[in-house]
C-alpha positions as CSV (number, residue, x, y, z in Angstrom):
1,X,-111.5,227.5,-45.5
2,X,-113.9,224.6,-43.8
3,X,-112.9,221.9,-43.3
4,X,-114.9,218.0,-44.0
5,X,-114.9,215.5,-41.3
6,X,-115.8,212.1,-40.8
7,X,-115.9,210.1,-37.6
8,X,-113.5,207.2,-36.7
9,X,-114.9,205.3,-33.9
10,X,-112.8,204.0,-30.8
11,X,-111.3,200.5,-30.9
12,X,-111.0,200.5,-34.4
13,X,-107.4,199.9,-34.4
14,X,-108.1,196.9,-32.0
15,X,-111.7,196.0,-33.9
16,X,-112.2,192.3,-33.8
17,X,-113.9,192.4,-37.2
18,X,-110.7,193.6,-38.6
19,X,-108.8,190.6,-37.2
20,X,-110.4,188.5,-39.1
21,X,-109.9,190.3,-42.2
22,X,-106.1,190.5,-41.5
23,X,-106.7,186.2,-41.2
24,X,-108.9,186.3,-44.1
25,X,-106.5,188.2,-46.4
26,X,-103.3,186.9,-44.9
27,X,-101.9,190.5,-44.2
28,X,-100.6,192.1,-40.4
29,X,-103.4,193.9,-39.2
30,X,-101.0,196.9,-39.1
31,X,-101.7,196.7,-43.6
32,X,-105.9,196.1,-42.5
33,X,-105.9,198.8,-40.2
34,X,-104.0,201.5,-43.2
35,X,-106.5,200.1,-45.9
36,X,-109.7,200.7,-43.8
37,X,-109.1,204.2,-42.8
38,X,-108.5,205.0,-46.5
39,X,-111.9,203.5,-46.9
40,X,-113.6,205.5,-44.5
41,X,-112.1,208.6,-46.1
42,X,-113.1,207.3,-49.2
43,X,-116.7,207.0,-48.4
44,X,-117.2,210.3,-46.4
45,X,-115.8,212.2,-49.6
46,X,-118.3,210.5,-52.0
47,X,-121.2,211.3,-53.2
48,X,-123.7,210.0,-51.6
49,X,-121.7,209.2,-48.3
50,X,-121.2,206.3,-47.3
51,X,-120.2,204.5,-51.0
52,X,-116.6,204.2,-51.9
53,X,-115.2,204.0,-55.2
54,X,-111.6,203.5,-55.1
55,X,-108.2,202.8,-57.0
56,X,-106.2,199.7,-55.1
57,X,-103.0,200.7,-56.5
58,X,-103.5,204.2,-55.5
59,X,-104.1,203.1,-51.6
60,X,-101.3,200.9,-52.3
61,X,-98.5,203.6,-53.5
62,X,-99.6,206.1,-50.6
63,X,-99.5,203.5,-48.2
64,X,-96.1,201.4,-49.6
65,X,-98.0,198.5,-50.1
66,X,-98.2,195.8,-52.7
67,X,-101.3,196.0,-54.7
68,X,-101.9,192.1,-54.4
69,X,-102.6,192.8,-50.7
70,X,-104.7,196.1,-50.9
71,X,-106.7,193.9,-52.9
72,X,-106.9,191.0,-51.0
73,X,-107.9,193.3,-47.8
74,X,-110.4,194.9,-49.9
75,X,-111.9,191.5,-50.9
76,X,-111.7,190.2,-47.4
77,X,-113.8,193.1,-45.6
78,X,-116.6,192.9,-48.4
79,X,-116.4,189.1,-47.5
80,X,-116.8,190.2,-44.0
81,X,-119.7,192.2,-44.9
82,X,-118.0,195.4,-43.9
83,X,-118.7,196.5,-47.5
84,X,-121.7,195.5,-49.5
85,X,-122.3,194.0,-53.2
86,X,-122.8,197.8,-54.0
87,X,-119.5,199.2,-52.3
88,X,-121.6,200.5,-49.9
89,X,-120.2,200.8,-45.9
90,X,-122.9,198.7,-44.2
91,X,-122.8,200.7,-40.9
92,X,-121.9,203.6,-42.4
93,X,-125.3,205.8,-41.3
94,X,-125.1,204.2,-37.8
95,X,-121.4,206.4,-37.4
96,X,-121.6,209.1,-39.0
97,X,-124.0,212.4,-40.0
98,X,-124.7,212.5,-44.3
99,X,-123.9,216.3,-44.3
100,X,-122.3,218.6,-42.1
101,X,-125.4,220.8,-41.7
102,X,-126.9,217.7,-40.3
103,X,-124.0,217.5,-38.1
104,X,-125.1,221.2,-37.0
105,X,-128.8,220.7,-36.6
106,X,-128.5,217.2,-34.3
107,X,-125.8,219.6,-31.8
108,X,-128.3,222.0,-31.7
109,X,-131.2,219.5,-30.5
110,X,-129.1,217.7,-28.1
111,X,-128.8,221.6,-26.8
112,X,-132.7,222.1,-26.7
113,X,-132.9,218.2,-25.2
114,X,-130.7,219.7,-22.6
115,X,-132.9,222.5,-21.1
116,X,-136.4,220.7,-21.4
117,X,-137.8,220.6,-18.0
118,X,-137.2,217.3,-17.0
119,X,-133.7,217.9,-17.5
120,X,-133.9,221.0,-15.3
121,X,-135.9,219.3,-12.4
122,X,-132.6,216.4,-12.8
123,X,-129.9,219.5,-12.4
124,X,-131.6,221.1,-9.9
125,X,-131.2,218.6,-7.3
126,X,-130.1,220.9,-4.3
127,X,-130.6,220.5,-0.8
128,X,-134.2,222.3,-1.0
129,X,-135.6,220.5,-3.7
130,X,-134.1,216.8,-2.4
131,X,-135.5,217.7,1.0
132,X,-139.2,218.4,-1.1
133,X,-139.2,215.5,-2.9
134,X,-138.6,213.0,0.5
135,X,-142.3,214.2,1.5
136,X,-143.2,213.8,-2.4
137,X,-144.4,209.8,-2.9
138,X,-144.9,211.3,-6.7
139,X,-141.6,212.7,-7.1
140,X,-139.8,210.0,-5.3
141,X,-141.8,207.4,-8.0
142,X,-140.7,209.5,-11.0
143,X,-137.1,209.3,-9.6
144,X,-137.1,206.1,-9.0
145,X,-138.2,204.9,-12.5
146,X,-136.1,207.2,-14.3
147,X,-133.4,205.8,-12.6
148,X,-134.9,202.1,-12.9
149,X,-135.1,203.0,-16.9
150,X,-131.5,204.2,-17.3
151,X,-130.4,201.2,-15.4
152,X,-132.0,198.7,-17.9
153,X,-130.7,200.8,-21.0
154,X,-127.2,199.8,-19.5
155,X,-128.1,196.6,-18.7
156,X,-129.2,195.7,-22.2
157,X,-126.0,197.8,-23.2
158,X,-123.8,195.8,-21.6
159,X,-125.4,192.5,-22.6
160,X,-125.8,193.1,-25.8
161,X,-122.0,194.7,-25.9
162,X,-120.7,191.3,-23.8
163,X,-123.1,189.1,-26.8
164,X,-121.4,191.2,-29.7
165,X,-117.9,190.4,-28.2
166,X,-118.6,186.8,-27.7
167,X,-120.2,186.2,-31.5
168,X,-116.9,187.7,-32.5
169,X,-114.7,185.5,-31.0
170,X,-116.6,182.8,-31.8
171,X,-116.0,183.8,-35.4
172,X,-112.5,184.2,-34.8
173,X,-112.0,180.7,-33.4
174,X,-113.7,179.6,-36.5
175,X,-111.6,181.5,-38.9
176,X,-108.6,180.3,-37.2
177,X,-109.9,176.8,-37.1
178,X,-110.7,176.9,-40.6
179,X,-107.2,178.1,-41.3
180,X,-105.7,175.3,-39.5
181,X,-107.6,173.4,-41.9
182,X,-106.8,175.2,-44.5
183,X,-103.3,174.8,-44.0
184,X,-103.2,170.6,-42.9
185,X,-104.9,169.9,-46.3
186,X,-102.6,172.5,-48.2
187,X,-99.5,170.2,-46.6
188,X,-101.0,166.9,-47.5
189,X,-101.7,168.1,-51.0
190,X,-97.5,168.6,-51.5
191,X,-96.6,166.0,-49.7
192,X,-98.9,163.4,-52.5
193,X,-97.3,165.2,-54.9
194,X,-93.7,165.1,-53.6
195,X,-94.3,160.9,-53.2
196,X,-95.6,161.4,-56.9
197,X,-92.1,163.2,-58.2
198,X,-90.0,160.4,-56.2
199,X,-92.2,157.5,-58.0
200,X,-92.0,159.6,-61.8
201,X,-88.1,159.9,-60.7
202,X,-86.8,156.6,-59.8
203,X,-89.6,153.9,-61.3
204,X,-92.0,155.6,-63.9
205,X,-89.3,157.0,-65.6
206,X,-87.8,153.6,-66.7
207,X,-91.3,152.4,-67.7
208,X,-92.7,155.2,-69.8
209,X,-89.8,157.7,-70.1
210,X,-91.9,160.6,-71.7
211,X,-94.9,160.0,-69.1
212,X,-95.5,160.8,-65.5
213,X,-97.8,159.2,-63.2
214,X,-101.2,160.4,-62.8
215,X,-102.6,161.3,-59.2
216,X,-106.0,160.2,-59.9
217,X,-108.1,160.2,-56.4
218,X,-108.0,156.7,-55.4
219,X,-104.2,156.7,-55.7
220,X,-104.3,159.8,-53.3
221,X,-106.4,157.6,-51.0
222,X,-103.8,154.6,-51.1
223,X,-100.6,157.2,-50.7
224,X,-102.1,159.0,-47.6
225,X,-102.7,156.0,-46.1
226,X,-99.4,154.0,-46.9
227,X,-97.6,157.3,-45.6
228,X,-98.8,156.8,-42.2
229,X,-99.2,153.3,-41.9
230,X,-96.3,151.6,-43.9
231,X,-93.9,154.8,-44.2
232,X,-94.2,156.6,-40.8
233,X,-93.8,159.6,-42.8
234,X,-90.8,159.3,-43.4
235,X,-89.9,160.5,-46.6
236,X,-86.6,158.8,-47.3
237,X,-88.4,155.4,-46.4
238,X,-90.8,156.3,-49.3
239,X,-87.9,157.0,-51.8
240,X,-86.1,153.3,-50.7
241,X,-89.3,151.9,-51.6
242,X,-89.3,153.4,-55.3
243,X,-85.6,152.9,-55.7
244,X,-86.5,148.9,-54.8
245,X,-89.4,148.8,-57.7
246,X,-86.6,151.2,-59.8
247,X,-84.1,147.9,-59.6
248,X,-86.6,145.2,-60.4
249,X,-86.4,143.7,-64.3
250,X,-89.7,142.0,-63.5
251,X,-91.7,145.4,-62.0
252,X,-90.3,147.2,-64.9
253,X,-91.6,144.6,-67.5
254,X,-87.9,143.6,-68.8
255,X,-88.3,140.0,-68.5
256,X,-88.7,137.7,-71.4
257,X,-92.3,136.6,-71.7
258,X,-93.6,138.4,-68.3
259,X,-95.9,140.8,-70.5
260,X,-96.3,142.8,-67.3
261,X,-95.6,146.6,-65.8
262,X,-96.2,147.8,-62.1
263,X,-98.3,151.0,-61.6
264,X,-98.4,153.7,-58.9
265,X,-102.1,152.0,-58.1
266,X,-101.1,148.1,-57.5
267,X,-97.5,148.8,-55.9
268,X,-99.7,150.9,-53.1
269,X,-102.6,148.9,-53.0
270,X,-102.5,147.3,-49.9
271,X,-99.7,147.0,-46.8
272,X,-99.1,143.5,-47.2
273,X,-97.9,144.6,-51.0
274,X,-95.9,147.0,-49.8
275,X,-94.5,144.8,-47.4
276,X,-93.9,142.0,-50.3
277,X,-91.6,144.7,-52.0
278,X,-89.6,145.3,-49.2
279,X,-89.0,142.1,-48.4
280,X,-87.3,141.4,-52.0
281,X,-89.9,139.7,-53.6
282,X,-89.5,141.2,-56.5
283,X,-86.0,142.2,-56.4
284,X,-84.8,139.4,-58.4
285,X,-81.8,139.5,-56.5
286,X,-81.2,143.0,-57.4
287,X,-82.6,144.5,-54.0
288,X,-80.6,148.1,-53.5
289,X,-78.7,149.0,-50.3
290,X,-80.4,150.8,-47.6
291,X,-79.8,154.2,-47.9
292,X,-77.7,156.2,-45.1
293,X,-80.2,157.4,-42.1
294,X,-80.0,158.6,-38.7
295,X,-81.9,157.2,-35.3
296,X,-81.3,160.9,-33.8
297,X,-84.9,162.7,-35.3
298,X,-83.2,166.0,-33.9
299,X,-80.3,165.9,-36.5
300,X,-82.3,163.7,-39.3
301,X,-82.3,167.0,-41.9
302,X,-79.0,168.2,-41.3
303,X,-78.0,164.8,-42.0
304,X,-79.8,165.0,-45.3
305,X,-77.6,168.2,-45.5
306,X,-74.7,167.0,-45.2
307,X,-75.0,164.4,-47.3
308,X,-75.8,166.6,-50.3
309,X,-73.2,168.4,-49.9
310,X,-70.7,165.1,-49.6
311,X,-72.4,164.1,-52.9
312,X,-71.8,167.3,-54.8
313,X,-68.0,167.6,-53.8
314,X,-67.5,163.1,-54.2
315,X,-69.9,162.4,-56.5
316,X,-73.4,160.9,-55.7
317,X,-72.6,157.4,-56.7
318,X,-69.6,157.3,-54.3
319,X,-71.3,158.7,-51.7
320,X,-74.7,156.5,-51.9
321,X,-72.0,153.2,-52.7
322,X,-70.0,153.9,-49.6
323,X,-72.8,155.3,-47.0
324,X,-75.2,152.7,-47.9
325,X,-76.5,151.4,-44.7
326,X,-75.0,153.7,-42.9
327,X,-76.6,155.2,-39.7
328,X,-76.0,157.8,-36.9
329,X,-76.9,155.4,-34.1
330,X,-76.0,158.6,-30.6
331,X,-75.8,162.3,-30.5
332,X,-73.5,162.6,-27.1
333,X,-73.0,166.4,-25.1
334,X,-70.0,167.1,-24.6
335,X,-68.9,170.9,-22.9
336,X,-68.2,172.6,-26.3
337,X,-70.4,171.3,-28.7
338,X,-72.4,167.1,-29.4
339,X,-70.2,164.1,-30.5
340,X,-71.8,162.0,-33.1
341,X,-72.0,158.2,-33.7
342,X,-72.0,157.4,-37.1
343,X,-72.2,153.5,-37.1
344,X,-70.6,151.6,-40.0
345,X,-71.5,147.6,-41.0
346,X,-68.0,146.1,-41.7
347,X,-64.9,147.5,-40.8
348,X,-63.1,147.9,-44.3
349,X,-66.2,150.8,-44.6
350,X,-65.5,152.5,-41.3
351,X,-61.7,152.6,-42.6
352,X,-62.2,153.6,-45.5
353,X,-64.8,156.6,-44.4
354,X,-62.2,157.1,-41.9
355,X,-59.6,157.7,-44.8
356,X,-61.5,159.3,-47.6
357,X,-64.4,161.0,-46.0
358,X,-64.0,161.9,-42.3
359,X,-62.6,165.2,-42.7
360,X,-65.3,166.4,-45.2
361,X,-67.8,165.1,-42.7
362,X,-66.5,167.0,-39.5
363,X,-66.1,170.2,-41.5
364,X,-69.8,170.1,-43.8
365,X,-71.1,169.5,-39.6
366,X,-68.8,172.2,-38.0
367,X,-69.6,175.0,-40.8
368,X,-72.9,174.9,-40.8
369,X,-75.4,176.1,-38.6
370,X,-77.9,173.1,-37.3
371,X,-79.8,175.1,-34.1
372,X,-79.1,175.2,-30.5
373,X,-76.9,172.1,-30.2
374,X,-73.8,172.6,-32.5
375,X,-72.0,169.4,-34.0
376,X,-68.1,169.1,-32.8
377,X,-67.2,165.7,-34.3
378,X,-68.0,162.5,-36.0
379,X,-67.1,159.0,-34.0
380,X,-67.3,156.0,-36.1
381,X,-67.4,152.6,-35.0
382,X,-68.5,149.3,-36.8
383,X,-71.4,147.5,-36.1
384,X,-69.8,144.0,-34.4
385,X,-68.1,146.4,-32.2
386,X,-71.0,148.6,-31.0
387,X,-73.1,145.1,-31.1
């Protein structure tokens, strides 16, 4: 029984081409590499050659992949133009013969090519003959632009191999540029909304109960540029700014004759605003508690972690009522493990953590995992002493 072939070429498990379909499609080139052979064998056993028409959830169950990504690798290599609109391979007929008998007939005149004369006179370089042709200007020209002509053909070869590589990386570095992009924009776009949820949570709720805030696009404008400017992207800061507004009868239009409501828009409108509503303006004396927070950035989320977990076991009130303005002021390295500084603002608090909380605190830190410097401890000391 014959058998059908169909060339592969060399580097195709290393093909540059393919890289960028494994960024495009968001799949391990390992998954790109699978799919495109099944493609190739799909197109030599169609008729005509070179056109595939094939199931993605077949590839997927023969190869144990999701379909999702079979599909997404398929879409990404006709993206790439390694398919066509017409599921055609676009270098298809530059690899490979359309029938076998072709195949056949192109060995047999690369075996005629081989015993044409020239190629004689080029095999026959002996002794006698090299000897000849050193008293034979004609021979010696021939020779010498034979040899010129092959070593152009390389040349170019090379060149354009060396311009082919270079286009691709190019290509590559914009790919992975665009993905960088990709992926900044992607972040800003939940981090708006995340500002959005706090906002719906802790002031638009108490306005209009049954309606949420709107990002329109001037109010995405106004958020992005509050977060870095006012905020220092700190989320927490964002939230003690809503819970402010959330406190205030006159923001939330409670006051007799003040026929008034704050909005998303005018509570962001400008820094000067924000730094109105910080201050207490309009607090009406009402002005929450700082939250608890931590000057050590390395151990800021598993502070936020702990925390929770206080909450859920004491109840959030407590918690929020007792380790309001709170902070972990050092993080000190001791030989088994860091000491932390948790920094109270009257000493009835620090006793009274001391008594009621201290334990929970040193276990929540000790059971939990929180990277390469483990917590030991909590110290607390008030703020006149550490002042």
């Amino acid at each position: 029984m014959s058998m059908e072939w169909y060339r592969a070429y060399h580097g195709m498990p290393y093909d540059p081409k393919l890289k960028v379909v494994a960024r495009r499609s968001g799949q391990p080139m390992s998954s790109v590499v699978a799919v495109w052979a099944c493609v190739l064998d799909a197109a030599s056993q169609h008729d005509p050659r070179g056109t595939i028409n094939i199931d993605p959830e077949e590839i997927a169950v023969f190869q144990d992949m999701e379909m999702e990504a079979v599909e997404a690798i398929l879409d990404a290599l006709k993206s790439k133009n390694l398919i066509d609109e017409n599921n055609h391979l676009t270098n298809w007929h530059k690899r490979q013969h359309t029938t076998s008998a072709e195949r056949v007939q192109k060995h047999r005149n690369s075996k005629k090519h081989d015993v044409t004369p020239g190629n004689t006179k080029k095999r026959d370089v002996t002794a006698r003959n090299a000897k000849k042709r050193k008293n034979d200007p004609d021979t010696d020209t021939e020779a010498d632009s034979d040899a010129e002509e092959n070593t152009d053909t390389d040349s170019k070869t090379k060149t354009n191999s060396k311009n082919r590589t270079r286009e691709e990386k190019k290509e590559s570095e914009k790919e992975k540029q665009q993905s960088c992009g990709k992926d900044a924009e992607k972040n800003k776009t939940q981090m708006l909304q995340q500002m959005a949820d706090i906002w719906n949570e802790e002031v638009q709720s108490k306005i209009t109960p049954n309606q949420k805030a709107i990002l329109t696009k001037r109010r995405k404008e106004l958020l992005a540029a509050r977060w870095i400017d006012e905020f220092s992207e700190d989320i927490r800061a964002w939230r003690y700014f809503c819970e402010i507004i959330g406190k205030s009868d006159f923001c939330l239009g409670k006051l007799e004759g003040k026929d008034w409501t704050i909005d998303l828009t005018w509570a962001t409108q400008s820094s000067d605003r924000v730094a109105k509503i910080l201050e207490g303006g309009f607090s009406g004396g009402k002005h929450p508690s700082k939250p608890p927070s931590c000057d050590v950035p390395e151990f800021q989320d598993a502070w936020d972690d702990v925390l929770k977990r206080l909450a859920h076991h004491h109840g959030k009130a407590a918690i929020r009522s007792w380790f309001s303005n709170i902070v972990i002021t050092a993080a000190e390295d001791t030989p088994d493990g860091v000491m932390l500084t948790l920094e109270c603002p009257r000493e009835f608090i620090r006793g009274w953590i001391e008594k009621h909380f201290l334990a929970d605190l040193n276990h929540y830190w000790r059971d939990c995992d929180y990277g390469s410097r483990p917590v030991i401890g909590i110290q607390l000391k008030t703020k006149e002493a550490a002042s």
